[in-house]
Steps between C-alpha positions, in 0.01 A plus 500: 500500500281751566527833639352439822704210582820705346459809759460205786791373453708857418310523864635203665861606372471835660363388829717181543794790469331695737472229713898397464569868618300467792656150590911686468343808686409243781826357513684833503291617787710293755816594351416846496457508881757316554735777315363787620569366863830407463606799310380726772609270802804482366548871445386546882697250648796642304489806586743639766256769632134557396345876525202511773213317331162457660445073575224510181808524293636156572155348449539669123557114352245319701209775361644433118495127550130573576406637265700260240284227647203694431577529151575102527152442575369735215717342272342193614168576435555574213662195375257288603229757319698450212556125538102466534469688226743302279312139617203678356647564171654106514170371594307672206761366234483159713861417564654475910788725469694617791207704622200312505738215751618858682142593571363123634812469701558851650216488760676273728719469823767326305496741200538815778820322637666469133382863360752769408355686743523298824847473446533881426342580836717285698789683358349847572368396826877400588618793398236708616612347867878556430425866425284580838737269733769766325291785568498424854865400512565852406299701662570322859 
C-alpha cells in the first residue's frame, strides 16, 4: 500500500470519529435543554419565596436553549462538511460506504424529516415554548 493511500485512510479514521462526535453532540443538545430547564423550573417552582428578581431572570432557560440550538446548527454543519468530505475519500478508493449514500440522499425533503437534527429542534423548540409560557406564568 502506499503511503499516500496509507495517510487517506489514517484520514478517513480520524474524520469518521470526528464525525461520530458531532452526531452524540447533536443528540445531547436536546437533552441538555431539556435538563437545564427542568433543573431550574424546578428549583423556582420549589421554592417557598424567591428574592426580588428583575422578569429577564425567568427568561434565563429560554436564552440558554438558544443558544444550545445554535450550537445544534454548527454542529450540523459541520457534520455534513465532514460527511462530504468522507464521500470524497470513498469515492477516490471507489467503494459506497455510509457517506457517499449520506451525501446523494441528504439533499431532500424526506432526508430533512429523518435527520438528527429535525428531531433535535422539535425537542428544543418544545422546550424553548415551555420555558417562555413559564416565564410569563411567573412574572404575571
Amino acid at each position: 500500500m502506499e503511503k499516500k493511500d496509507e495517510f487517506r485512510i489514517a484520514e478517513f479514521n480520524a474524520l469518521r470519529a470526528q464525525l461520530l462526535d458531532r452526531v452524540k453532540a447533536i443528540e445531547a443538545a436536546g437533552m441538555t435543554g431539556a435538563g437545564i430547564s427542568g433543573a431550574f423550573w424546578a428549583w423556582v417552582l420549589s421554592a417557598e419565596s424567591l428574592p426580588q428578581v428583575p422578569a429577564i431572570f425567568f427568561f434565563i432557560p429560554a436564552i440558554l436553549v438558544v443558544i444550545l440550538t445554535l450550537r445544534l446548527f454548527t454542529l450540523d454543519r459541520q457534520r455534513i462538511r465532514l460527511a462530504n468530505y468522507l464521500a470524497k475519500v470513498e469515492r477516490q478508493f471507489e467503494v459506497e460506504g455510509w457517506e457517499v449514500s449520506f451525501a446523494d440522499k441528504s439533499r431532500g425533503f424526506k432526508h430533512f424529516l429523518m435527520s438528527v437534527r429535525l428531531q433535535q429542534v422539535l425537542v428544543l423548540a418544545t422546550v424553548l415554548l415551555a420555558n417562555i409560557v413559564g416565564a410569563f406564568y411567573k412574572m404575571s
